[in-house]
MMTF fields as JSON, N, C-alpha, C and O atoms, coordinates in Angstrom:
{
  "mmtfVersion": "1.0.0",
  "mmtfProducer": "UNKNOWN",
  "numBonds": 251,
  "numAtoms": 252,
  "numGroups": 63,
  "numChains": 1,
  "numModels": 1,
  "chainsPerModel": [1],
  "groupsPerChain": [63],
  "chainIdList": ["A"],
  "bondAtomList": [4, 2, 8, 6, 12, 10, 16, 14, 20, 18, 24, 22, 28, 26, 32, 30, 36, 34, 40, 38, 44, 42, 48, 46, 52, 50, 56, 54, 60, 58, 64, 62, 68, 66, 72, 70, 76, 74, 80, 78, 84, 82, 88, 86, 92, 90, 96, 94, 100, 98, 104, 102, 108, 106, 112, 110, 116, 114, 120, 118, 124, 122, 128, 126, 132, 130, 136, 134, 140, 138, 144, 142, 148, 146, 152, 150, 156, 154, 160, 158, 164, 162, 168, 166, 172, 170, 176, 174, 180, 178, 184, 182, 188, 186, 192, 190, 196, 194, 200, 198, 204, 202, 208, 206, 212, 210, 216, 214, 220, 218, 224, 222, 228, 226, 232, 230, 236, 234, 240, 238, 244, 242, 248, 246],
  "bondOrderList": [1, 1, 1, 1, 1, 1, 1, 1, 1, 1, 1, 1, 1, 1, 1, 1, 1, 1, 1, 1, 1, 1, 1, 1, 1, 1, 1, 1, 1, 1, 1, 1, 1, 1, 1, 1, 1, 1, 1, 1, 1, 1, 1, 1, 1, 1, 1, 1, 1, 1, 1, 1, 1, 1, 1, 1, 1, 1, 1, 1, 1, 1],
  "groupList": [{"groupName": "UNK", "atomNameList": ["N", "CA", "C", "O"], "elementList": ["N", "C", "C", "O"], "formalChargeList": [0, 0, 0, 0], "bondAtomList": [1, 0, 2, 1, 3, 2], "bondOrderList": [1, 1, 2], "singleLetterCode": "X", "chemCompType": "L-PEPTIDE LINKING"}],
  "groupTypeList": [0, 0, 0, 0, 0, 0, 0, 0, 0, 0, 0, 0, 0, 0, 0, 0, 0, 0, 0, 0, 0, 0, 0, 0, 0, 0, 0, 0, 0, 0, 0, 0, 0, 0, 0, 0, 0, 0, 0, 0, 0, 0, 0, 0, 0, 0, 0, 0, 0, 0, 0, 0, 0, 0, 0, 0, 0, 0, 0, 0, 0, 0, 0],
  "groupIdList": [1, 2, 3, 4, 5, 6, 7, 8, 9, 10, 11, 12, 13, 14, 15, 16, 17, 18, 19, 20, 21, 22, 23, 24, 25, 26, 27, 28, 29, 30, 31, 32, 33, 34, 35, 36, 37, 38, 39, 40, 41, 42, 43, 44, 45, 46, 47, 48, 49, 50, 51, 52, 53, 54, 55, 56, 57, 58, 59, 60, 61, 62, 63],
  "secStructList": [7, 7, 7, 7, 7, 7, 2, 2, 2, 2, 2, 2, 2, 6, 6, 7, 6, 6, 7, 7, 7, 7, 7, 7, 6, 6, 7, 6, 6, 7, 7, 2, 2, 2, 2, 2, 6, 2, 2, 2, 2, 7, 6, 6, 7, 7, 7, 7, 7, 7, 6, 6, 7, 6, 6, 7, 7, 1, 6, 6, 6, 6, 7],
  "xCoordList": [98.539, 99.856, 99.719, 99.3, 100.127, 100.161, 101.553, 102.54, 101.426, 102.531, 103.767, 103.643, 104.706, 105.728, 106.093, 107.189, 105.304, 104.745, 105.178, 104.75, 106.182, 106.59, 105.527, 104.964, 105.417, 104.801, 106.0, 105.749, 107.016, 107.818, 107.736, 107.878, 107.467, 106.691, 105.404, 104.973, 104.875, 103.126, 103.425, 102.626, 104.499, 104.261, 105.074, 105.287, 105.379, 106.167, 105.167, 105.387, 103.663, 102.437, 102.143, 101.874, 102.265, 101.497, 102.286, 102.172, 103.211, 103.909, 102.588, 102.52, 101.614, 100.564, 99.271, 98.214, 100.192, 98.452, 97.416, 96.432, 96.971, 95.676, 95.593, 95.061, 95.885, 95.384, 94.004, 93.771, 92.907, 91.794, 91.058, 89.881, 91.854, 91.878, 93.21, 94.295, 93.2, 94.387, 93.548, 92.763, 94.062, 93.934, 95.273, 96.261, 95.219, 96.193, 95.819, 96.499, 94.925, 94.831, 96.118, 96.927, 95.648, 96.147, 97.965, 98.458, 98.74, 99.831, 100.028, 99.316, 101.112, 101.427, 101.555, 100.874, 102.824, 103.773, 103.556, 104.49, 101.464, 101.044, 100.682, 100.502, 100.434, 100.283, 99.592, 99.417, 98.613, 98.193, 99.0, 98.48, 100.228, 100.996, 100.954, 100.202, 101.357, 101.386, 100.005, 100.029, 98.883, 97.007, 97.125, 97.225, 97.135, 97.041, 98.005, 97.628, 99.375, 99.972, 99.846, 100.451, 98.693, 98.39, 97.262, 97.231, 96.561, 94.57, 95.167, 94.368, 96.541, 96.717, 97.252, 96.827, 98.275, 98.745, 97.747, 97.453, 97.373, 96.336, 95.029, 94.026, 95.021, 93.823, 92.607, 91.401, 92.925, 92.018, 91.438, 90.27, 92.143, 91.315, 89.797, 89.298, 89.222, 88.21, 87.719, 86.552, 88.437, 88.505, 89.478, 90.479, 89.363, 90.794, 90.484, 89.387, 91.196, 90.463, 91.926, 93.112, 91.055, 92.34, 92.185, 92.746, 91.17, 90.895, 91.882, 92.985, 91.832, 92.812, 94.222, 95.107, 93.91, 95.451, 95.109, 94.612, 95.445, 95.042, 95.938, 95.292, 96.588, 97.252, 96.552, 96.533, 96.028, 95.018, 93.7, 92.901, 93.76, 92.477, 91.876, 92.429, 90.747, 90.464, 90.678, 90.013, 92.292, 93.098, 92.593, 92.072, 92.93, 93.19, 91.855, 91.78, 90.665, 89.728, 88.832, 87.773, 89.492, 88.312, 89.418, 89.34, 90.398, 91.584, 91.058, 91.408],
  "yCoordList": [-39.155, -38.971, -38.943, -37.961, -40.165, -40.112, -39.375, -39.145, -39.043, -38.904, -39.922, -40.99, -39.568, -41.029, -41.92, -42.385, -41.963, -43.002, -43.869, -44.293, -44.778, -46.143, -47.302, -46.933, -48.442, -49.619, -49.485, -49.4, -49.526, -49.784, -48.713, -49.075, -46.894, -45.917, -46.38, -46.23, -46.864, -47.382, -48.563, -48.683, -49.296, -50.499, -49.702, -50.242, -48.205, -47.855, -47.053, -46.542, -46.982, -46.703, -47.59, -47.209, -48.379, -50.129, -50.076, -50.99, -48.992, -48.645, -47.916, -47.964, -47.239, -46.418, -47.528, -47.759, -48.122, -48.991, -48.348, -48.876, -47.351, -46.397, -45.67, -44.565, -46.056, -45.078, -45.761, -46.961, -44.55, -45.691, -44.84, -45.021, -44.045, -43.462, -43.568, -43.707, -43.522, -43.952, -43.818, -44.587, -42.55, -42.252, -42.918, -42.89, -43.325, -44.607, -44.155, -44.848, -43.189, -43.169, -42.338, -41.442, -43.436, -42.999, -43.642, -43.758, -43.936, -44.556, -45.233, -46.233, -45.233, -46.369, -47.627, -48.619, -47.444, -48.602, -48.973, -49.283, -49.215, -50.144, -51.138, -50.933, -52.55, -53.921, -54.217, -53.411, -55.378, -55.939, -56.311, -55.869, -57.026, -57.36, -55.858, -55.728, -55.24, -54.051, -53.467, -52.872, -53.725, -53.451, -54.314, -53.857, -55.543, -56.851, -56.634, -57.0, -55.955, -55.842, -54.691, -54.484, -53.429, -52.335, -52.828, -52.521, -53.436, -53.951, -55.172, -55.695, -55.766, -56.651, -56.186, -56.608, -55.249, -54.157, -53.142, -52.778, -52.856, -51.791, -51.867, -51.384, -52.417, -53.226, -51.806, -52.035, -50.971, -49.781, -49.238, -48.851, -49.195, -49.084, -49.429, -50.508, -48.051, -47.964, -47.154, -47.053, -46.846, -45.846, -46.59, -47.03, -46.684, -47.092, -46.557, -46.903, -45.695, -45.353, -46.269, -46.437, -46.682, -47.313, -47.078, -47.824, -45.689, -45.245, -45.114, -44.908, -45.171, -45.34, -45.884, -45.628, -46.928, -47.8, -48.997, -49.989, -48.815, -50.154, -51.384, -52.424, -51.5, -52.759, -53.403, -54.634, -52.848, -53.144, -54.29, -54.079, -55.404, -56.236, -57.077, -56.918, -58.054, -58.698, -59.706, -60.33, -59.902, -61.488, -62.163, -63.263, -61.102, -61.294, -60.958, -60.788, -60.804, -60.29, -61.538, -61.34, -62.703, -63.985, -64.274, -65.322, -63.398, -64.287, -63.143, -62.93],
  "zCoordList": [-98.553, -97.968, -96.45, -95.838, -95.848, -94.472, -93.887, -94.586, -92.42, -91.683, -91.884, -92.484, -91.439, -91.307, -89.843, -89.531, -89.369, -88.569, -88.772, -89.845, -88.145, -88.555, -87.605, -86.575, -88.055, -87.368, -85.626, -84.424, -86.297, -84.851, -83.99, -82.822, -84.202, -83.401, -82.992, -81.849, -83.789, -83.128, -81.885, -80.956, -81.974, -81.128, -79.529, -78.443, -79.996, -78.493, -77.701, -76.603, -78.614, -78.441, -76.891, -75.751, -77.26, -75.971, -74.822, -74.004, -74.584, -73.433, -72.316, -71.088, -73.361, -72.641, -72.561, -73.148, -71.283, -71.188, -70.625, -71.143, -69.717, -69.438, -71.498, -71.613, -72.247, -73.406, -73.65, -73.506, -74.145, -74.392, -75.824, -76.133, -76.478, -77.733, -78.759, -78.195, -79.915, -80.848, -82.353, -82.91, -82.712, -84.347, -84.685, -83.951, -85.491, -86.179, -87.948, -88.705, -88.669, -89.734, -90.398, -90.157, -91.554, -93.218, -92.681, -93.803, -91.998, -91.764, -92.488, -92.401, -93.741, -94.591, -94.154, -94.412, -93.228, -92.977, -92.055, -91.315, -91.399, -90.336, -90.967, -92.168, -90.461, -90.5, -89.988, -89.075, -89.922, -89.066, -88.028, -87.003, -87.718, -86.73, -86.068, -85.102, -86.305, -85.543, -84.802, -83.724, -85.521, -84.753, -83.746, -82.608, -83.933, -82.968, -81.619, -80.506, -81.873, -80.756, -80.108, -79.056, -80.909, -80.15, -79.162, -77.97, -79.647, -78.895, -78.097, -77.32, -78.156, -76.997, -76.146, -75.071, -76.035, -74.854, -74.253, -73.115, -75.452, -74.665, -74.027, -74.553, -72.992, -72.397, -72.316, -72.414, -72.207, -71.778, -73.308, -73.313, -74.508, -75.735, -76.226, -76.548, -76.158, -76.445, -77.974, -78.352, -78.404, -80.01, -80.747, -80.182, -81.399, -82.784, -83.931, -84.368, -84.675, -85.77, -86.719, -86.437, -87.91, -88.722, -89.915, -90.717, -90.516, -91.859, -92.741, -92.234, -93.97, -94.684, -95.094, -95.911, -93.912, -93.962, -94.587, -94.054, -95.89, -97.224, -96.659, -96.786, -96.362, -95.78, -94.721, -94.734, -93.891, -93.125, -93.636, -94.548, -92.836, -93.302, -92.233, -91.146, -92.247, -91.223, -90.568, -89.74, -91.274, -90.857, -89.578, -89.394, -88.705, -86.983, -86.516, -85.299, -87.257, -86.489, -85.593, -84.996, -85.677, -84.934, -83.811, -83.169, -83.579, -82.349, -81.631, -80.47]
}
């Protein structure tokens, strides 16, 4: 049972471009579209945790 965290709260995340940490676990209703547009805004990201988000996969991982 995650928080209720929506994908569209995570993307108002990429407003904080100095962030360079982001627990992102167990969130149902993240996407890949939604990872991809956190790690492209957030130029300073250095942590991502994305444990337990089953929707989550390695589509986007070669762009």
């Amino acid at each position: 049972m995650g928080c209720s965290v929506t994908s569209q709260g995570v993307i108002h995340l990429t407003r904080l471009q100095d962030l360079n940490s982001l627990d992102l676990r167990h969130i149902s209703e993240l996407n890949n579209e939604t990872v991809m547009e956190v790690v492209r805004k957030c130029r300073n990201l250095t942590s991502l945790n994305l444990c337990l988000n089953w929707t989550i996969n390695d589509r986007y991982c070669n762009t």
